[in-house]
C-alpha positions in Angstrom: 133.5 65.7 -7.3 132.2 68.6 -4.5 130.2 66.6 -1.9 130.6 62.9 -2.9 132.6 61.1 0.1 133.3 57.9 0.4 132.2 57.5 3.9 128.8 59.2 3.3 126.8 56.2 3.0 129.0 54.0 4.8 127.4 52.8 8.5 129.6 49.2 9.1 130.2 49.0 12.8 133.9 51.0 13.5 135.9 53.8 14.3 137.0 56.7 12.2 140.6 58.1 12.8 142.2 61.1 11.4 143.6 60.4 8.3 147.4 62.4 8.9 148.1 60.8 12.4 145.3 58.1 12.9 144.3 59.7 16.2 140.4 57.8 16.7 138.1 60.5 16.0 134.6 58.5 15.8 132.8 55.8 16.0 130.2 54.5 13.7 127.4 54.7 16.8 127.4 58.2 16.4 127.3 58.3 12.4 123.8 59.4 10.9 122.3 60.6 7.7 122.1 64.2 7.5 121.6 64.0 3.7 124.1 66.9 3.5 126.7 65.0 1.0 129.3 64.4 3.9 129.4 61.8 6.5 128.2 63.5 9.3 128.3 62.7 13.3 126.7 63.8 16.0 129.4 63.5 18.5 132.8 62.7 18.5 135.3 60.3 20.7 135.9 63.1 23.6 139.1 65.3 23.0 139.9 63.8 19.6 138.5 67.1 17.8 138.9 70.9 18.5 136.2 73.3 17.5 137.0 76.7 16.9 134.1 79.5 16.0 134.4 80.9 12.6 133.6 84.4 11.4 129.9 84.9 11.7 129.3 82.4 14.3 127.2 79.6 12.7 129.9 77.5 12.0 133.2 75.9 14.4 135.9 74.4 12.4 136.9 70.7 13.4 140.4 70.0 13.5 141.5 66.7 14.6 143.4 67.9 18.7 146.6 65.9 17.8 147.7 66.9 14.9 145.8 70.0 14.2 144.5 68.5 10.7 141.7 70.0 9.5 138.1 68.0 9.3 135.8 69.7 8.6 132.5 71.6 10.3 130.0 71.4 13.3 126.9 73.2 12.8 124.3 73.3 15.3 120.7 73.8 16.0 119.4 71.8 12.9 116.8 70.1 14.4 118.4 66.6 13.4 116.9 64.1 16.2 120.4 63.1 17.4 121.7 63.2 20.9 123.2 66.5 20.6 121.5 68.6 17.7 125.3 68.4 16.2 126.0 67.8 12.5 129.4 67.4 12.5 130.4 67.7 8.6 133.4 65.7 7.9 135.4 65.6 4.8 135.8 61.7 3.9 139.7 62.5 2.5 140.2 63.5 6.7 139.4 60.3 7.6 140.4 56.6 7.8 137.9 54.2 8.7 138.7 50.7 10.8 135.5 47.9 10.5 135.2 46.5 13.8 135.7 42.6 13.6 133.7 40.5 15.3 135.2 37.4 16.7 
C-alpha cells in the first residue's frame, strides 16, 4: 500500500539507521508528524544523508552518504514549526529503527 509506513506513527525514543548498511541516520528527537503518510524528520544525524537537487528544484533526493541507498525526499519551506522548516520524507522500507533502552 502507497503511503502506509511502518514508522509513520511510530515516536518511541531511538535512532533510525539505513536499512542496507545500518549507518544511524536519525533520531527520534527530530521525528514529527507532517501528516504526509511517511515518517518525516526535520533534521538528520550530520553527514549520514546526502541531498542532491532534483529536476525542477523543489525537491533533493536523500540517499543514506555511506552506502548511497536511497531514502527518500527533503522538501522545504512548508511552514511546519520544526527547527529547520525541513520535511524530510523517508520511505519506512529505508530504515531500521533501534528503541533506546533505558537502564
Amino acid at each position: 500500500a502507497r503511503g502506509k509506513g511502518e514508522y509513520t506513527k511510530l515516536f518511541d525514543d531511538g535512532t533510525y539507521s539505513c536499512a542496507g548498511c545500518a549507518t544511524p541516520l536519525y533520531k527520534s528527537t527530530t521525528k514529527f508528524d507532517s501528516g504526509c503518510g511517511w515518517p518525516s524528520f526535520f533534521d538528520a544525524i550530520p553527514g549520514a544523508i546526502k541531498q542532491t537537487p532534483e529536476a525542477g528544484g523543489r525537491r533533493m533526493e536523500l540517499t543514506c552518504a555511506t552506502c548511497d541507498g536511497h531514502l527518500g525526499h527533503v522538501v522545504k519551506g512548508e511552514g511546519f514549526p520544526t527547527a529547520t522548516d525541513e520535511r524530510h520524507c523517508v520511505n519506512s522500507v529505508s530504515l531500521k529503527f533501534s528503541e533506546i533502552s533505558s537502564q
